[in-house]
FIZAVEX-398993 format. One record per residue (C-alpha): residue in three letters; x, y, z. Coordinates in steps of 0.05 Angstrom, whole numbers, plus 32768, in hexadecimal, padded with zeros to 4 digits. Each point is the difference from the previous one (the first is absolute). Layout:
! residues N
ALAXYZ;...
This chain:
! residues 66
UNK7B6F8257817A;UNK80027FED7FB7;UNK800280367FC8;UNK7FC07FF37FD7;UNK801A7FFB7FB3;UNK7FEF80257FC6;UNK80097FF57FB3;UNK8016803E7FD2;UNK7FC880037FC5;UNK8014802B7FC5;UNK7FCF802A7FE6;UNK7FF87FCF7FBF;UNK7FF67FCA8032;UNK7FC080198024;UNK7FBF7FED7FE1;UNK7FE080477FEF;UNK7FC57FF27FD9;UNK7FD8803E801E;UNK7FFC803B8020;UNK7FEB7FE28044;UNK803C7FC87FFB;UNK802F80447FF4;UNK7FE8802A803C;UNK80007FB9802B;UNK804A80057FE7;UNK80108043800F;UNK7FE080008045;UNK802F7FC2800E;UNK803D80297FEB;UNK7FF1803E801F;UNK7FFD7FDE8040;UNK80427FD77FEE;UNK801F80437FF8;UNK7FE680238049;UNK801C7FC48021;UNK80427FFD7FD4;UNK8009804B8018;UNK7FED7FF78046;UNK80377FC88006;UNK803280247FDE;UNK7FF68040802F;UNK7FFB7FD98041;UNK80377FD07FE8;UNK802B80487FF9;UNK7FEF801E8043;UNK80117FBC8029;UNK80387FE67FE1;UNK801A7FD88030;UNK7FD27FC27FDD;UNK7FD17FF18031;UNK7FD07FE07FD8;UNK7FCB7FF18043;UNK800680498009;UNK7FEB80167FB6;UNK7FC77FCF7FFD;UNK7FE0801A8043;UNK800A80497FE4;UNK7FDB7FE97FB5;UNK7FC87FDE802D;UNK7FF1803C8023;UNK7FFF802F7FBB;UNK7FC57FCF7FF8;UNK80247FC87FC8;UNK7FE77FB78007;UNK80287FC57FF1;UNK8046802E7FFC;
C-alpha cells in the first residue's frame, strides 16, 4: 500500500480571496487535525508499529483514504 502524499501550504500560500475559500480551508484543517490526533493516540497505545493494525483501527473510527 502506498502512502498518498501531501504538500505543506503556508498560510500565505493558500489563495483566500473570501470568506467561503477560508471556511473551505478551515474545514480541511480541522479534519487534518482529528486525523493527526487519532494517529498520534493509536500510534501511542500500539507501539509495537504495526502499521496494518492502525489502519484497520482508523477505518473503523470511520476515516477514508488513511
Amino acid at each position: 500500500m502506498t502512502a498518498p502524499h501531501f504538500a505543506v501550504l503556508s498560510i500565505k500560500d493558500r489563495r483566500l480571496d473570501s470568506a467561503d475559500d477560508l471556511r473551505k480551508c478551515l474545514a480541511f484543517d480541522a479534519v487534518t487535525a482529528v486525523h493527526v490526533a487519532d494517529i498520534t493516540v493509536l500510534a501511542r497505545e500500539h507501539p509495537e508499529g504495526d502499521i496494518d493494525l492502525l489502519h484497520t483501527m482508523l477505518e473503523s473510527q470511520g476515516h477514508r483514504n488513511v
